[in-house]
N, C-alpha and C positions, 0 to 999 in steps of 0.2 A: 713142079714146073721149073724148067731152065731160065738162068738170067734172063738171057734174051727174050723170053717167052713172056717173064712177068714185066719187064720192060715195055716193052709191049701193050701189052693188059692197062699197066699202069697210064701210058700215052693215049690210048684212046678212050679210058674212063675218063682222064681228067683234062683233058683236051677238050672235052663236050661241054665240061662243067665249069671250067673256070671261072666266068663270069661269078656264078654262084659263093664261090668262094673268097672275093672282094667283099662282101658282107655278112659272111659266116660270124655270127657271135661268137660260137665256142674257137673259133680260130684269132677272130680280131681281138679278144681280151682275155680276160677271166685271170681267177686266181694262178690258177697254174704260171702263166706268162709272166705274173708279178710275183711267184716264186720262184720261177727261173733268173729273170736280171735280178733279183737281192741274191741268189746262189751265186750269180756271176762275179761278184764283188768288183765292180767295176772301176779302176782310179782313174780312169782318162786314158782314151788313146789305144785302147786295145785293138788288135789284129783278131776280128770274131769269124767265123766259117760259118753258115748256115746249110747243114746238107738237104734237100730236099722240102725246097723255101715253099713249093708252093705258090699261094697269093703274096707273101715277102711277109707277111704281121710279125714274122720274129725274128726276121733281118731287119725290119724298118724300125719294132721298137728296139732293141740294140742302138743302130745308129741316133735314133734319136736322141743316146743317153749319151752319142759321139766318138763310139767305137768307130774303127775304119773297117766296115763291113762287108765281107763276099757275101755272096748265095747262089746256090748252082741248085737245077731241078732240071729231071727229064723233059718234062713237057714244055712246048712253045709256048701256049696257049696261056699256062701259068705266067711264064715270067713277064707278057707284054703285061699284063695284069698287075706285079708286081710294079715294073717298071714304072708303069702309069701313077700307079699309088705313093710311089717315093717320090714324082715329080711333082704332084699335085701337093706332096707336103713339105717342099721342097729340100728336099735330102741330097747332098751331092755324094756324101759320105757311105753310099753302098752302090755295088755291082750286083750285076745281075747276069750268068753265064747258065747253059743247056751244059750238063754233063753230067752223068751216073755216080752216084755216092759210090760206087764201088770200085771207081778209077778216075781220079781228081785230076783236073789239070794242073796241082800247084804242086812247086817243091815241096825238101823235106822241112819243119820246123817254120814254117811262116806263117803260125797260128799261134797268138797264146790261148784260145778259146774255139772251140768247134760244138756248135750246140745242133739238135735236131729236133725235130715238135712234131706230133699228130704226125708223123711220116713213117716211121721206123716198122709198122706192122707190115708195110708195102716191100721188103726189103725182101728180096728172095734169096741174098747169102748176109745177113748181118754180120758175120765175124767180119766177112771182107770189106763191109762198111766201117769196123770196129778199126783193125786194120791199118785204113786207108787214112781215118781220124788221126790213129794215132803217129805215123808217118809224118802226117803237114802238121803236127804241135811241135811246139819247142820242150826240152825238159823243161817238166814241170808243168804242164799245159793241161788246161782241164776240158773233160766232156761231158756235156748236161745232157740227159736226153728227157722229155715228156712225150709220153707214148700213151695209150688205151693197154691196157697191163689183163692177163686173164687171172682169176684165183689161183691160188697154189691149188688147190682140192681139185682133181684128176674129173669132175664129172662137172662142176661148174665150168671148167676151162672149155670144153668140148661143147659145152653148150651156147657160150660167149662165141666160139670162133666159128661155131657153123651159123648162127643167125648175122654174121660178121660176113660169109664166104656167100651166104645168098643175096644181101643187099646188093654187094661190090665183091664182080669178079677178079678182081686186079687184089683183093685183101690177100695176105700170104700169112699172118698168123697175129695174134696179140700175147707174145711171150709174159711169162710168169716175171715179175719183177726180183725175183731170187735169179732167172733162168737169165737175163741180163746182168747182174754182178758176177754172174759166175764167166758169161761171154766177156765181159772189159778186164773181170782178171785175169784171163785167158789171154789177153793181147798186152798186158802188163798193165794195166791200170791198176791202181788201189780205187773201188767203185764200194758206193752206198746206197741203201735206198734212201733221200731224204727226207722226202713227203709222199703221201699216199692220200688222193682225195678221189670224189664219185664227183664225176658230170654227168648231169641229167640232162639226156636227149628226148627231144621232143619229136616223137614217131613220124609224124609226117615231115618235118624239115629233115628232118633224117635220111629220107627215102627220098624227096625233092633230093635234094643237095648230090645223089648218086646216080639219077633218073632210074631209080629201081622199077621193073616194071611191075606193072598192074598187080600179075598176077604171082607174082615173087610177094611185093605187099599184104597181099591175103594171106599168102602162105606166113608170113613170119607173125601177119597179127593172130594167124592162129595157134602158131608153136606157142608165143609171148602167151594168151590167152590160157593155153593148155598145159603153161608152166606148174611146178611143181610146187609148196606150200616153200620150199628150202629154196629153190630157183626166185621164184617171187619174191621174197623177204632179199637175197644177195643182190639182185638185180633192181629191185623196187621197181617193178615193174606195174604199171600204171592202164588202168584200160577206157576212162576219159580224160581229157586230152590220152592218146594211146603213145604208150613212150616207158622209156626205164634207165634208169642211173647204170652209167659205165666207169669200171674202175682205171685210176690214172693214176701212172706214178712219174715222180722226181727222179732219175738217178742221176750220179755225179760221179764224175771216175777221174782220178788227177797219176800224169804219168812223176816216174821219179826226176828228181830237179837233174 
């Protein structure tokens, strides 16, 4: 699918939904987020980038900690949402701009930090987004990314991205977290995996949260259902409450000083 096309996809999936995403658990907290600002190493006053903010939870908690914060996301829908959320806790310290992670409105070097979350499998040319990060850091500037990551093992991956492609047609891929350090060394990063942890999705907020329809639902509680002994155990896949743990990783990519 072309830029434009997943652009697209992605605008009117999450245009519907926004609302929803104001109260997403796995988006408003979790471990992962408070593994991201202790990776951030924060001393006061940093210049943070959020690409593809979404409802704003990892631009709002950044500034909360007093970063001076952007965050750009395609969708309208998203940012009035953000917007509202940062006024209501009253933050003056983050913006909130509509623009493609693959072509920023900002100069070169007016980042020390450019982070992204839950967004990066939407990306329809990640290098370009890699890129783009790397352009608005300063040397020495780092890039965090938390993303839904597939197995390295060639047949778990393939199974993760197609029950991933029937939820949400706007999804473009959940790269292997090897197949991300290789893309930030590629745009000159020095990149790690830091952390590796499973969140557990709960089936029906899952499919709420995307308006998956009806019959896409059946279809997936059956592939889930008709999973494999090997599928089942990587995925812990669950059939009351119906639901299965998704794998998440840390990375970290620091360009040179």
């Amino acid at each position: 699918m072309s830029q434009e096309a997943t652009n697209a996809a992605v605008r009117q999936q999450f245009g519907a939904v926004a609302a929803a995403y104001a109260t997403s658990a796995v988006h408003a907290s979790g471990h992962d987020l408070a593994a991201m600002i202790e990776a951030a190493e924060l001393q006061g006053g940093e210049r943070v980038l959020d690409l593809a903010c979404g409802a704003g939870h990892t631009a709002l908690a950044f500034a909360a900690r007093g970063a001076r914060t952007a965050a750009v996301d395609l969708t309208p829908e998203m940012l009035e949402v953000a917007g509202r959320l940062a006024r209501e806790r009253g933050l003056a310290n983050v913006t909130f701009e509509q623009a493609d992670a693959a072509s920023l409105p900002f100069g070169e070097a007016e980042f020390d930090l450019v982070v992204t979350r839950y967004a990066a499998h939407h990306f329809a040319d990640p290098a370009a987004v890699l890129r783009e990060a790397a352009r608005v850091l300063r040397p020495g500037g780092r890039f965090l990314l938390v993303d839904t990551v597939s197995p390295e093992d060639a047949a778990l991956d393939t199974f993760l991205n197609a029950i991933e492609l029937l939820r949400d047609d706007s999804h473009v891929r959940d790269w292997r977290a090897s197949e991300w350090v290789r893309m930030l060394n590629g745009v000159g990063f020095d990149a790690e995996v830091r952390e590796r942890l499973a969140v557990y999705l709960d089936g029906a907020a899952w499919v709420a949260r995307a308006q998956t329809s009806l019959s896409r639902v059946s279809m997936l509680k059956e592939i889930l259902a008709a999973a494999s002994p090997a599928r089942r155990a990587a995925f812990e896949i669950r059939a009351e409450p119906w639901g299965f743990s998704i794998p998440v990783a840390l990375v970290s990519g620091r360009l040179p000083a």
